[in-house]
C-alpha positions as CSV (number, residue, x, y, z in Angstrom):
1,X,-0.5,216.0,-261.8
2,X,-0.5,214.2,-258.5
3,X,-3.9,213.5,-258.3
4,X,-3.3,211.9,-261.6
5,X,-0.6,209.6,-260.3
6,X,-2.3,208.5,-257.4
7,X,-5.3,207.6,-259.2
8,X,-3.9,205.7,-261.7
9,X,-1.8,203.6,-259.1
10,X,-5.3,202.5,-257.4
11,X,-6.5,201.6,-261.1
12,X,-3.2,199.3,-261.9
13,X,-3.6,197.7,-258.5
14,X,-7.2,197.1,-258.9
15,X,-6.3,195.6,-262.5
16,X,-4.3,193.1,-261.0
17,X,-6.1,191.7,-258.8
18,X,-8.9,191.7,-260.7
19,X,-6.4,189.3,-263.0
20,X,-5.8,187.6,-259.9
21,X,-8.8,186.6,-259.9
22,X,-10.2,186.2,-263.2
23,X,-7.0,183.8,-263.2
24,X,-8.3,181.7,-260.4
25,X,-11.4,181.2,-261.5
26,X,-10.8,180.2,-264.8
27,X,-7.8,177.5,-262.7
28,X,-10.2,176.7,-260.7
29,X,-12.2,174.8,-262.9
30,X,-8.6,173.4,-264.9
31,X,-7.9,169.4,-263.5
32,X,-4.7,168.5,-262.9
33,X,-2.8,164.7,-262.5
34,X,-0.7,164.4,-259.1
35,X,1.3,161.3,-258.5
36,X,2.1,160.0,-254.6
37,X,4.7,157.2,-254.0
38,X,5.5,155.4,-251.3
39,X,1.9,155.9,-249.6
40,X,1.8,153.1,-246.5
41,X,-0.7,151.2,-245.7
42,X,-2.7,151.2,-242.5
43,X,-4.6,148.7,-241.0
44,X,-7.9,148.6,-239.1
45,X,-9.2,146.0,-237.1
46,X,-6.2,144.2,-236.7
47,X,-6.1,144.3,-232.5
48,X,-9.7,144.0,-231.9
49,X,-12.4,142.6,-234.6
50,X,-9.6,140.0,-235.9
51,X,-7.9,139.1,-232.6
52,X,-11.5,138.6,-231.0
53,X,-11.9,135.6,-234.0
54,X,-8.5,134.6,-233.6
55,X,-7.2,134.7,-236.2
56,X,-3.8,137.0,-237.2
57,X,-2.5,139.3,-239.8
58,X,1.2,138.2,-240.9
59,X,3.3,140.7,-242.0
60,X,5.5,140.6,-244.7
61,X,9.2,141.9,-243.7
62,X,8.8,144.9,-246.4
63,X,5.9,147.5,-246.0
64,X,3.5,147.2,-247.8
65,X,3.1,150.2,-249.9
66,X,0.7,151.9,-253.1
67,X,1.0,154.6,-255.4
68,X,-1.7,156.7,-256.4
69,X,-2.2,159.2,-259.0
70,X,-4.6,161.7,-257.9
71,X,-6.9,164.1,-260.3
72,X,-8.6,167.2,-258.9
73,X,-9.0,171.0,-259.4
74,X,-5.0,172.7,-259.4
75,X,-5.8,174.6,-256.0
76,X,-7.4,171.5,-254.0
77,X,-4.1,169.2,-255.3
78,X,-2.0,171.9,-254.4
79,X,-3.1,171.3,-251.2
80,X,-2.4,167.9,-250.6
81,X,0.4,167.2,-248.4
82,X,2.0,163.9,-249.5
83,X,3.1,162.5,-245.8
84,X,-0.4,162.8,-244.3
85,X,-1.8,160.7,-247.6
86,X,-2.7,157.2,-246.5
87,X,-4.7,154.2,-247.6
88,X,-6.8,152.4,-244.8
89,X,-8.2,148.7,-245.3
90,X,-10.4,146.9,-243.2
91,X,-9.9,143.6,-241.8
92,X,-13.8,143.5,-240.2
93,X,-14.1,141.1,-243.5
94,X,-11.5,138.2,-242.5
95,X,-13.3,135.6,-241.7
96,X,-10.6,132.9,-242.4
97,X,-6.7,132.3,-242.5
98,X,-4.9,132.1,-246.0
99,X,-4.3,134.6,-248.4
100,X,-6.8,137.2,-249.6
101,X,-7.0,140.5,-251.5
102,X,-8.6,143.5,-250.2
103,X,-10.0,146.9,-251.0
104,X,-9.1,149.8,-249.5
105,X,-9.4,153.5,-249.3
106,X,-7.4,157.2,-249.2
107,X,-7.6,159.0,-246.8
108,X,-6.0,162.8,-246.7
109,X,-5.7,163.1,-242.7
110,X,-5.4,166.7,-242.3
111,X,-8.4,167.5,-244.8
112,X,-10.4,164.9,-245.9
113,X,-13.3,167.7,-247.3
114,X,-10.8,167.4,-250.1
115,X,-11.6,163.6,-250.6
116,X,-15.1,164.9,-252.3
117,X,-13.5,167.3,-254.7
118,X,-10.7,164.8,-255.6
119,X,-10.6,161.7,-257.7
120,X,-8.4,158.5,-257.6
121,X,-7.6,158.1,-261.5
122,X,-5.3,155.3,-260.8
123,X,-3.7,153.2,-257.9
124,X,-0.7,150.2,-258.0
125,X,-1.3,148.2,-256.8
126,X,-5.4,147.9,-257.1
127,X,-6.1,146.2,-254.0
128,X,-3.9,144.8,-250.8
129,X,-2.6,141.5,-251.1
130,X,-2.6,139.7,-246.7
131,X,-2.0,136.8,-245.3
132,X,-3.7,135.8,-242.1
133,X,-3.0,133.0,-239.9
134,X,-4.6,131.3,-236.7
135,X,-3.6,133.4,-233.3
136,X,-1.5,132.0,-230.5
137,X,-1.7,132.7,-227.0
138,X,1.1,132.6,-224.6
139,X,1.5,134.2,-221.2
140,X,5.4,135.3,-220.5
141,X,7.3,135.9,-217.9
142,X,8.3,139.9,-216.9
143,X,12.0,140.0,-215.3
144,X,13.6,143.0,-214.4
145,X,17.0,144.2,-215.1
146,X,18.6,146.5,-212.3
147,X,22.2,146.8,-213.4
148,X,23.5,150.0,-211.9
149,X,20.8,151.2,-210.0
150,X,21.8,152.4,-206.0
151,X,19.7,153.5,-203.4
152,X,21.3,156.3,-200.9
153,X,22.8,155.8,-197.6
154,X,20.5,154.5,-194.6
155,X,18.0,153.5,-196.7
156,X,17.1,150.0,-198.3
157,X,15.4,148.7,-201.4
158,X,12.6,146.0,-201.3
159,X,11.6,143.6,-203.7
160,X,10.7,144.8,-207.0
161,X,6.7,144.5,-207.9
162,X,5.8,144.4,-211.6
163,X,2.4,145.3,-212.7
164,X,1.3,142.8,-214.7
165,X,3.5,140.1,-213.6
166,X,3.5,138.1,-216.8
167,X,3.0,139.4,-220.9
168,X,0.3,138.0,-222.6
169,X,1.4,137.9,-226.3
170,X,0.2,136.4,-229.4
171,X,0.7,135.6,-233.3
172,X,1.7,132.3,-234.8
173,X,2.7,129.7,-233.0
174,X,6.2,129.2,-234.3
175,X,6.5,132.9,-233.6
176,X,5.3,133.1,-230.1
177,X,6.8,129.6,-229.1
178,X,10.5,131.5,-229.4
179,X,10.0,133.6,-226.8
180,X,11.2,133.2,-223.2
181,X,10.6,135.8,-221.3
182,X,10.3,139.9,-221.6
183,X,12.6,142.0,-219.8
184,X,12.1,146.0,-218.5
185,X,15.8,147.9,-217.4
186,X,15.5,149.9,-214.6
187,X,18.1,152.9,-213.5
188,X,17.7,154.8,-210.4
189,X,20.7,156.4,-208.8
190,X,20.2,157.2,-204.8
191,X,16.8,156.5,-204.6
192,X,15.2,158.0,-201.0
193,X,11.8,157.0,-202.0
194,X,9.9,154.5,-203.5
195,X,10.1,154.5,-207.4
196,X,7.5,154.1,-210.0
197,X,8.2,153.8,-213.6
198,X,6.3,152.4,-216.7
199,X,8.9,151.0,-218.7
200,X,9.1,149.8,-222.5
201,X,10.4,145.6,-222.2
202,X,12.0,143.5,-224.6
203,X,11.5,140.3,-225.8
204,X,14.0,137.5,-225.5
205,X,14.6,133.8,-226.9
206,X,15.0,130.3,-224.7
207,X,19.5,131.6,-225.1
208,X,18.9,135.3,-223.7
209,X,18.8,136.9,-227.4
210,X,16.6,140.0,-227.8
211,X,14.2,138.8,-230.8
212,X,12.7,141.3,-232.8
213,X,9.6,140.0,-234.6
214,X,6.8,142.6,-236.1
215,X,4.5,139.3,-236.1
216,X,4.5,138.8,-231.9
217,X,2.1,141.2,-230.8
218,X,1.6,142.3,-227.5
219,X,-1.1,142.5,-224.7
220,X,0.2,146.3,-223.5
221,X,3.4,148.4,-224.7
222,X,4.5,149.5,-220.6
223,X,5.0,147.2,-217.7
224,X,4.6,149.6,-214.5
225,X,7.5,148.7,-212.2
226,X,7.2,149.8,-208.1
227,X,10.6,149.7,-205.8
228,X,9.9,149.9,-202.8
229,X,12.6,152.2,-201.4
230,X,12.3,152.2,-197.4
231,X,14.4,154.1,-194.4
232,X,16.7,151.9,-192.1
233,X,16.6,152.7,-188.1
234,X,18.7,150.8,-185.3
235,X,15.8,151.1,-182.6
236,X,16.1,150.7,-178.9
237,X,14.0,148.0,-177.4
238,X,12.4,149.6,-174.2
239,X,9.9,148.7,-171.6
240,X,8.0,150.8,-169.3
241,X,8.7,150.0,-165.3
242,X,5.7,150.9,-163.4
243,X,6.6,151.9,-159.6
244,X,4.9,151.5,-156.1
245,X,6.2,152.4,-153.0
246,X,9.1,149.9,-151.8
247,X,8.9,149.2,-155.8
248,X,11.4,152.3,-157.2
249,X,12.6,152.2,-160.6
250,X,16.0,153.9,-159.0
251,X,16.6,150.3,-157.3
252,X,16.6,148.1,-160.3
253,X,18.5,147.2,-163.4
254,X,17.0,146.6,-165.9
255,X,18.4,144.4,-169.2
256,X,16.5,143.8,-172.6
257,X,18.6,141.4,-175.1
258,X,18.5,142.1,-177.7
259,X,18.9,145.9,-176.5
260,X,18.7,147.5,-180.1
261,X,17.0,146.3,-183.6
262,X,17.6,147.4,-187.4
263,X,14.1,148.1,-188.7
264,X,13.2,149.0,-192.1
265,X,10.1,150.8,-193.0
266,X,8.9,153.6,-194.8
267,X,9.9,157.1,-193.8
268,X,6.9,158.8,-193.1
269,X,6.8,156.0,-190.5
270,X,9.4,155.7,-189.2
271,X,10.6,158.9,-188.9
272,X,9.0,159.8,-185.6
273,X,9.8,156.3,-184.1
274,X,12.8,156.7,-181.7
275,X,12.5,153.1,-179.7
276,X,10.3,150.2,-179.3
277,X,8.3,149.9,-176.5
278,X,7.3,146.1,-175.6
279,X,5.5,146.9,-173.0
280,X,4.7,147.6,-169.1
281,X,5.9,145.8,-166.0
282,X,4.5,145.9,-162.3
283,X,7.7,145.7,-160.3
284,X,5.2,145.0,-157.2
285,X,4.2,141.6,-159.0
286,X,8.1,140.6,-159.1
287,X,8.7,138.1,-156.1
288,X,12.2,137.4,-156.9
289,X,15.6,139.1,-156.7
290,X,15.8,138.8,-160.0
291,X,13.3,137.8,-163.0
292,X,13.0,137.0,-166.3
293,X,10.1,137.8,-168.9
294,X,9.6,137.6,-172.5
295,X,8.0,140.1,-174.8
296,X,6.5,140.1,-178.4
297,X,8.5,142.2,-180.8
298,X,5.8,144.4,-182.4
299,X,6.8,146.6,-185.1
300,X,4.5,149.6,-186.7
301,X,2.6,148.2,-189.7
302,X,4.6,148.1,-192.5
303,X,7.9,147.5,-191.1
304,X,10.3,144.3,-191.2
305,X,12.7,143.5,-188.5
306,X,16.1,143.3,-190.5
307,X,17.6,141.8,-187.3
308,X,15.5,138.8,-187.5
309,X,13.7,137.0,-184.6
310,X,10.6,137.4,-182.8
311,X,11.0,137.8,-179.1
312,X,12.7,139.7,-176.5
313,X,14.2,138.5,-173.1
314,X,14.0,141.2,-170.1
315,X,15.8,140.8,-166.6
316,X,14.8,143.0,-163.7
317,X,17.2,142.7,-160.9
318,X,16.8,144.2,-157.4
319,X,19.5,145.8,-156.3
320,X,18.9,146.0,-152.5
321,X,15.5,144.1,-151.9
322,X,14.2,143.0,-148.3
323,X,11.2,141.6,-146.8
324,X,10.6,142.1,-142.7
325,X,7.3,141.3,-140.6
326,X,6.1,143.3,-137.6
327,X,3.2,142.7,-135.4
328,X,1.1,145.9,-135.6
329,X,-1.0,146.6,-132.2
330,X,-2.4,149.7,-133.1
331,X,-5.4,148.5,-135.0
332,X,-8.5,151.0,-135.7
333,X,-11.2,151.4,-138.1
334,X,-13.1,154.1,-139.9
335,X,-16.8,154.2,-141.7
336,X,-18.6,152.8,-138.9
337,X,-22.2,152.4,-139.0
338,X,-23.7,154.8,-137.1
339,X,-26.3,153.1,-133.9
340,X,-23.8,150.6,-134.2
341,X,-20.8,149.8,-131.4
342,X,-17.3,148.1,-133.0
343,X,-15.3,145.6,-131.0
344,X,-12.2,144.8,-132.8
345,X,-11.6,141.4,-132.4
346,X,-8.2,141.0,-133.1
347,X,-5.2,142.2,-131.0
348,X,-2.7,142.5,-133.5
349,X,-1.7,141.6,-136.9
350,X,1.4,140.3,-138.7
351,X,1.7,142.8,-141.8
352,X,5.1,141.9,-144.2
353,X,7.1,145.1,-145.4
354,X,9.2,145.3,-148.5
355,X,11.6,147.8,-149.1
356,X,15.5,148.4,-149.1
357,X,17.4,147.1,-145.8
358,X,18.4,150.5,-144.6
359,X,14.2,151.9,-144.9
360,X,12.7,148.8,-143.4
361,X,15.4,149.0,-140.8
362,X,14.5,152.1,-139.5
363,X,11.1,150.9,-139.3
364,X,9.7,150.9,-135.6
365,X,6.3,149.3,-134.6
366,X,4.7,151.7,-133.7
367,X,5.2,153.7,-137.1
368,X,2.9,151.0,-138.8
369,X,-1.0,151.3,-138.5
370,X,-3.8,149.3,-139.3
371,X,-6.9,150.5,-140.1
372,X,-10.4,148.6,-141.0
373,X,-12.4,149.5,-143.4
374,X,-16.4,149.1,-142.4
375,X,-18.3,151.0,-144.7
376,X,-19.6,147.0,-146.1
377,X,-21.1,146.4,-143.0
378,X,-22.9,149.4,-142.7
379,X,-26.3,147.6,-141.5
380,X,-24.9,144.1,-140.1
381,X,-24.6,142.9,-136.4
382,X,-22.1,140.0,-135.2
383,X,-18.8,139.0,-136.3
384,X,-17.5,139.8,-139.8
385,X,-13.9,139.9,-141.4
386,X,-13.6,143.2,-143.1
387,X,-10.5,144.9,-145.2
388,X,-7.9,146.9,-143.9
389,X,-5.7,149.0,-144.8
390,X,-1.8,149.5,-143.6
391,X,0.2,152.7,-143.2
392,X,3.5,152.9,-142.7
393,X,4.5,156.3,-140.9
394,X,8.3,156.6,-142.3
395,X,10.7,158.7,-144.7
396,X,11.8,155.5,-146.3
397,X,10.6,153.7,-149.7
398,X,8.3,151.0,-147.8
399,X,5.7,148.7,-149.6
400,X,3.3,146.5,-148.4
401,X,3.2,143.1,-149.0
402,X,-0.3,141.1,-149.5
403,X,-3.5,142.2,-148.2
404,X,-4.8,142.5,-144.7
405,X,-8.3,142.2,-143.0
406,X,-10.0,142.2,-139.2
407,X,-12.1,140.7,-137.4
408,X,-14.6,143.1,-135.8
409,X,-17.9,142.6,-134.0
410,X,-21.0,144.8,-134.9
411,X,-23.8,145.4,-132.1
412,X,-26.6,148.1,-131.8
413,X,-25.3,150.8,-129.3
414,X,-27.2,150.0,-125.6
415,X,-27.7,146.4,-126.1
416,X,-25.6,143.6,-123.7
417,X,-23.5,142.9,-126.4
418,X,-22.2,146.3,-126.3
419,X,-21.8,146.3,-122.4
């Protein structure tokens, strides 16, 4: 008895789909009438093949729209979903302005392999009335609305940049004529870097009202706005003092006006720049007590002096800063030419020293020496005036002032000259 029931469960299943099936076959083949309202209208060709003969399509302020009643097999209408049903027309055709009717067709967008099993028994209206006009250009201005927007603390914002810098739109005349300018809002809120943004705009009238105007057509739906968003530094101005000896760094002061400068620049650069250096200065070349120079104010690239100006003034004074001469009797030379015998000619030699009063006074003669350099002379005979260099034999800071030669005669070793 089981066996029984099972088996004639499997036969009253397999009956019905076998209905199932005989059903669809014989719907299959049964038409059926489906009405769509409301279907909108799409255009092609209105930005390129039509704008490139400029000419225009002018919109009514309703949509345009058709109804369609569609025939076809029940299962392919059944199919049909009524928001993806649209009717296309094609402007490639418009040659001239005025009013015209066109054709157009339906297109089922998410299957159009339905568009060969389906038929179009009827359509209101039959064709698609337009209106085209001649195109007008007109580049606009792009302003930009920063209402509310803030940067954070130590930093500053730069000039907005706007990419493109003017709208190019078009339609008819009157139309396009209205419109002033186009206008992008942006809102940042503590910005610490630069900002980029493409932004929808607006369009406004010659008294600053919004117009909204399906007939003024656009070159672009964005404008790309940049602020620049930059750190802000007070730097030290700084320059380097190179020393010598009787030239100390220790005996100076040293004054740059102005001393400090606000900079603004962007972080990555500037964040490793502690001062600005204008540059190096010999204290050895300084004859005076005190001097003034002048430097360039050079910034890294990229940056902008908020302070304003150019230049810098720096003032070296000397604190304790002394010249004395001494004649210097012990003369000598080294590098002599060998064969050769050296006379030195001179028999003694103001040298100038420069230093602090208490080193040069505790200078003594003796602690200076001169020594002659001949190793230019290595195969010349006579008189010649050759370089020398001074010592000075002391603890103190001492520098020497100018430079010093002799005057030495050269004659081969054994001849008179060198009796």
């Amino acid at each position: 008895m089981k066996k029984i029931k099972e088996n004639r469960a499997v036969l009253i299943g397999l009956s019905i789909l076998a209905a199932v099936v005989i059903w669809l076959m014989v719907d299959s083949g049964t038409k059926v009438t489906k009405t769509f309202e409301h279907v909108q209208v799409e255009y092609v060709g209105e930005e390129t093949t039509l704008a490139s003969r400029g000419l225009m399509l002018i919109q009514s302020d309703e949509p345009q729209e058709v109804t369609l009643e569609v025939q076809g097999g029940r299962f392919d209408v059944a199919q049909i979903d009524p928001r993806e049903v649209k009717v296309v027309v094609d402007l490639s055709s418009v040659t001239s302005v005025g009013t015209q009717s066109l054709n157009y067709r339906v297109v089922y967008t998410s299957n159009n392999k339905l568009a060969s099993r389906l038929t179009t028994k009827s359509s209101s209206p039959s064709s698609i009335s337009i209106t085209v006009g001649e195109l007008y250009r007109k580049d606009v201005e792009i302003r930009c609305d920063m209402s509310g927007s803030s940067v954070a603390e130590g930093y500053i914002a730069g000039e907005v940049e706007l990419e493109p810098s003017t709208l190019e739109i078009w339609g008819r005349q009157a139309d396009v004529m209205q419109v002033s300018y186009a206008k992008v809002s942006l809102s940042v809120k503590d910005a610490s870097s630069t900002v980029v943004q493409l932004l929808e705009y607006e369009l406004y009238d010659h008294n600053d009202q919004v117009i909204e105007n399906p007939n003024i057509h656009a070159a672009r739906d964005t404008i790309q706005v940049t602020l620049p968003v930059d750190v802000v530094k007070d730097l030290p101005l700084e320059v380097n003092l190179e020393e010598s000896p009787g030239y100390s760094s220790s005996n100076v002061e040293c004054r740059v006006e102005p001393s400090t400068i606000k900079v603004s620049g962007d972080a990555a650069i500037l964040g490793s720049v502690d001062s600005i250096v204008l540059g190096s200065i010999d204290l050895s070349s300084l004859n005076s007590t005190t001097n003034t120079l002048r430097f360039s104010i050079e910034l890294p690239e990229g940056c902008e002096n908020l302070s304003g100006g150019t230049e810098a003034v720096v003032t070296i004074r000397f604190k304790d800063l002394t010249s004395r001469t001494i004649q210097v009797t012990h003369l000598s030379y080294e590098n002599a030419p060998e064969g050769k015998d050296v006379t030195i000619l001179s028999s003694d030699l103001t040298v100038t020293l420069r230093g602090t009063s208490a080193d040069l006074a505790a200078v003594l003669p003796s602690d200076v020496k001169v020594v002659a350099d001949l190793s230019s002379v290595e195969n010349a005979s006579g008189n010649y005036t050759v370089p020398a260099i001074v010592t000075v034999e002391s603890s103190g800071d001492i520098g020497i002032v100018g430079s010093y030669q002799l005057k030495i005669n050269l004659s081969d070793s054994g001849s008179e000259d060198s009796q």
